[in-house]
C-alpha positions in Angstrom: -7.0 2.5 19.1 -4.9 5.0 20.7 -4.9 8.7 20.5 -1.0 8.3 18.5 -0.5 7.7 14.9 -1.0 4.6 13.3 2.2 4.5 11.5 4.8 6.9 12.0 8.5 7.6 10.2 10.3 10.2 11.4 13.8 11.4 9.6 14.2 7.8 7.5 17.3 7.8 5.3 18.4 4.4 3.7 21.5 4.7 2.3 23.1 2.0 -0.2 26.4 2.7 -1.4 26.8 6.6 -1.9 23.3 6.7 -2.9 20.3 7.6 -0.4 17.4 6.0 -1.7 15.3 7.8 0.9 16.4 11.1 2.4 15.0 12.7 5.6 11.3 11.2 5.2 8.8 12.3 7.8 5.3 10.9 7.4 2.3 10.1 9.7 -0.4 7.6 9.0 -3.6 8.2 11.5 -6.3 5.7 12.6 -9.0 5.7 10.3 -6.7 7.1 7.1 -5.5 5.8 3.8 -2.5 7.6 2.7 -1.2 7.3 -0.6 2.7 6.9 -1.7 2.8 8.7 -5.2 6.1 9.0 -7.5 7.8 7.5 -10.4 9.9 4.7 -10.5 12.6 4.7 -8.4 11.5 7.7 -6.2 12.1 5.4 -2.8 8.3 4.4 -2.0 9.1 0.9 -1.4 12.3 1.3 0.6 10.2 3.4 2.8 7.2 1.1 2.9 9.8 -1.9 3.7 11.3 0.0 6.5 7.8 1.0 7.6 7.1 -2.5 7.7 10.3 -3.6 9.0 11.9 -5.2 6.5 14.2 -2.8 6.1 16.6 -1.2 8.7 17.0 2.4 8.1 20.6 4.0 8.6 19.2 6.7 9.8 15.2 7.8 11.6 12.9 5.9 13.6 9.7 4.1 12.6 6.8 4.3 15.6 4.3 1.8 15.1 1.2 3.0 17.2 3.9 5.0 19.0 5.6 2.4 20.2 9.2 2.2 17.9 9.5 -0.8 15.7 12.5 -2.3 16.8 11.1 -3.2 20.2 7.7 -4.6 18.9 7.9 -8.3 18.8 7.6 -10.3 15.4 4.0 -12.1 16.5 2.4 -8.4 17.7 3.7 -7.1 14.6 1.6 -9.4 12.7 -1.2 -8.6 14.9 -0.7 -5.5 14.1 -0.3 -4.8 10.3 0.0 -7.0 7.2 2.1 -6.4 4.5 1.3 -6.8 0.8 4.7 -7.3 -1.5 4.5 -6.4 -5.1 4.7 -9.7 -5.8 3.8 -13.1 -4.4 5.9 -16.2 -5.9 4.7 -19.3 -5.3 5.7 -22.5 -7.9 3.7 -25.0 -5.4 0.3 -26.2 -6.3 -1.5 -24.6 -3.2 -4.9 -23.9 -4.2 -5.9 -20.3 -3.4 -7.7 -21.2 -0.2 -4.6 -22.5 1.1 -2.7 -19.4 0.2 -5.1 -17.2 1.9 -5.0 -19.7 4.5 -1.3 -18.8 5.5 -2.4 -15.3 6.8 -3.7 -16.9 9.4 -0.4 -18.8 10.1 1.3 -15.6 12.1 -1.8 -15.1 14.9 -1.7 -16.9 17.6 -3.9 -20.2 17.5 -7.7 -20.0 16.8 -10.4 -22.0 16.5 -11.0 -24.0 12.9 -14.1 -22.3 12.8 -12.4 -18.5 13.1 -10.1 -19.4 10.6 -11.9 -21.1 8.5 -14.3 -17.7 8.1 -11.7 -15.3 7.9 -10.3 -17.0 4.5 -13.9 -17.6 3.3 -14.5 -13.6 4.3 -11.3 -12.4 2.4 -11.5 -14.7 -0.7 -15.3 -13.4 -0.8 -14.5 -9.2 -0.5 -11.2 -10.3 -3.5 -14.0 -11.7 -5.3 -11.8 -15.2 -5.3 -14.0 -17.4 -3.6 -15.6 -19.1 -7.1 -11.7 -19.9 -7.3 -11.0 -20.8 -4.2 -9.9 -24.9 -5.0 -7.7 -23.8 -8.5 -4.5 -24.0 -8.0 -2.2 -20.5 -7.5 0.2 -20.9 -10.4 -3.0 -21.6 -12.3 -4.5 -18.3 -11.6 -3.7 -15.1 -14.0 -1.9 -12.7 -12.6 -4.2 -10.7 -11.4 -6.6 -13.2 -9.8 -3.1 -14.4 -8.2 -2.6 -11.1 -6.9 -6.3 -10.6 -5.6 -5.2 -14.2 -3.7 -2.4 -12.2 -2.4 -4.7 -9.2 -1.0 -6.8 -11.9 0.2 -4.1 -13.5 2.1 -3.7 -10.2 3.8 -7.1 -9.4 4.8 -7.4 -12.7 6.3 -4.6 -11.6 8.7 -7.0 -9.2 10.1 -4.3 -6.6 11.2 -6.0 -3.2 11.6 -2.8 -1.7 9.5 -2.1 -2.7 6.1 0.8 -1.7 4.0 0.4 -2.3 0.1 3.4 -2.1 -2.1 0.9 -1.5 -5.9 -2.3 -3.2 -4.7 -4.1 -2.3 -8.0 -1.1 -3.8 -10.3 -2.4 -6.0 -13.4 -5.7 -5.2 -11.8 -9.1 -4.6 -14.2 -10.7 -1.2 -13.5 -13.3 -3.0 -11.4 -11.4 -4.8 -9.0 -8.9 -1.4 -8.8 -11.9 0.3 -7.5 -13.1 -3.2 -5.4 -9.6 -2.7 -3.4 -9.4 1.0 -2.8 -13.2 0.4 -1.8 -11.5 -2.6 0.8 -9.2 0.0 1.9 -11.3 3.0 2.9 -13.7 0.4 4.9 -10.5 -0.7 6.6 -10.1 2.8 7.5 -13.5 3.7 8.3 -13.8 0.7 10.4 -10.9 2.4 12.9 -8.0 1.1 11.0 -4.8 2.8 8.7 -3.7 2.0 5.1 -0.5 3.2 3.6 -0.6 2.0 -0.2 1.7 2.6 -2.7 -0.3 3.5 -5.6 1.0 4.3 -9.7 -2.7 5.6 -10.3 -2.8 9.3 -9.4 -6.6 9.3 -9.9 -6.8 6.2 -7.6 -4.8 8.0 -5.0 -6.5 11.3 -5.6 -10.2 9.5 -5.5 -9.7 7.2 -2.1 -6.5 8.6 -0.3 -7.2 11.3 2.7 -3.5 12.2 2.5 -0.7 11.4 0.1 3.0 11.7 -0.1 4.3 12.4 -3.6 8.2 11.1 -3.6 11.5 11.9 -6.4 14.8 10.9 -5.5 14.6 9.3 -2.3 12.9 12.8 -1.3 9.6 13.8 0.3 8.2 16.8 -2.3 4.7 17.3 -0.4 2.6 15.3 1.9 -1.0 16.7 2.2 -4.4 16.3 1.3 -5.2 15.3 -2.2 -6.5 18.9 -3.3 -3.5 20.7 -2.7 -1.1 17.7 -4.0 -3.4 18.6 -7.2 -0.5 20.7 -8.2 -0.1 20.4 -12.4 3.1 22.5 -12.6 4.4 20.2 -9.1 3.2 16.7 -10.5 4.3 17.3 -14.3 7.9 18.3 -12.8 7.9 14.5 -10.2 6.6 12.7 -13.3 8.8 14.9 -16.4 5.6 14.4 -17.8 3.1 17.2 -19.4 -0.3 16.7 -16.5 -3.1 19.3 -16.2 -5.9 19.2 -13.6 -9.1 18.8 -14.3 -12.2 18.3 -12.3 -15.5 16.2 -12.8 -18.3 15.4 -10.8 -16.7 16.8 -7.8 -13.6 14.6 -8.1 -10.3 15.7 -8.9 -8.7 14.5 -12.1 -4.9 14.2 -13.6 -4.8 14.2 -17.0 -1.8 13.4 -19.4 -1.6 16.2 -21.8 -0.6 14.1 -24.2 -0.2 16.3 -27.3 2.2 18.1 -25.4 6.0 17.7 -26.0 7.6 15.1 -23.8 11.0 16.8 -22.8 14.0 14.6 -22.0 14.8 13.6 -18.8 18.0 15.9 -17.8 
């Protein structure tokens, strides 16, 4: 990989209406990083992660992706590139899950049987799908059908990925099983940018995260000085307190504190 970021945005606004759902964002994702997007709902993480990933057009900023700018990298180097995790993956076919994984092969130009045919058996073995591989998708709970869906990615073998909740309606164990796949993606020369509800998650695995309210950037750094109880309690309107336990840092609801209405 190159000496330039991974991933960067520079000034994105998105404006709908006479609302900006993101305001002015600057962010840098570097090889061998997972960065975390932290806020509540409605802070603008996904409009930024769809404009990062190109789904979305920003009024406003640029998007770089290994410094080259977005709009003039090509739809198939783009899927060479990164692969993108939705929140959610809709699917009322009977495609069995191997077949699902099978279609992030479907962007990279033509390779053997025998590549392909690894890469799925690879990802649905790391998701811990492959004992389901021949059910059928809408067969699957929702959180094996997501774990197909991260599976689907990884068989893309982009060196970016960009995950929109890649722990929702996960168990603890596989939570840990994909924050685990993401550092190795990282480690292994590669970039992450997840979107992540778990502040522990994000504090435990993310090198730098980007806490977000209304559309706007609050603080990008490294997870111990995001570890901020006054800062996250006012993003969240929620009573947190930081505590710290074999090393790691912790957020903890304070939850016999009064909850004060949202102004």
């Amino acid at each position: 990989m190159g000496m330039t970021a991974a991933i960067a945005a520079h000034g994105v606004t998105v404006i709908r209406g006479e609302r900006a759902l993101v305001r002015d964002i600057s962010i840098e994702v570097e090889w061998g990083e997972v960065v975390a997007l932290v806020g509540p709902n409605g802070a603008g993480k996904s409009t930024l992660l769809g404009c990062i990933a190109g789904d979305i057009v920003p009024d406003r900023g640029q998007i770089l992706l290994d410094g080259q700018p977005l709009e003039r990298v090509s739809l198939r180097q783009r899927a060479k590139q990164r692969a993108v995790l939705p929140q959610q993956t809709v699917l009322q076919f009977g495609f069995s899950a191997r077949a699902v994984v099978a279609m992030g092969r479907s962007p990279l130009p033509p390779a053997s049987r025998e590549d392909d045919a690894r890469a799925v058996t690879q990802s649905l073995e790391r998701t811990e799908m492959y004992p389901m591989a021949h059910r059928p998708f809408p067969q699957l709970s929702g959180g094996e059908q997501h774990r197909v869906s991260i599976a689907r990615i990884l068989a893309q073998e982009a060196p970016i990925l960009l995950l929109d909740e890649p722990t929702a309606a996960l168990d603890i164990r596989h939570q840990h099983l994909v924050m685990e796949t993401a550092r190795q993606t990282a480690e292994a020369g590669g970039a992450v940018l997840a979107i992540l509800h778990d502040l522990n998650l994000a504090m435990a695995y993310a090198d730098q995260i980007g806490v977000l309210s209304q559309g706007e950037l609050v603080i990008f750094d490294e997870p111990g000085r995001v570890a901020d109880a006054g800062l996250l309690s006012d993003v969240f309107a929620f009573p947190l307190r930081i505590e710290y336990a074999a090393g790691r840092v912790l957020v903890v609801p304070d939850v016999h504190a009064a909850i004060a209405p949202v102004a």
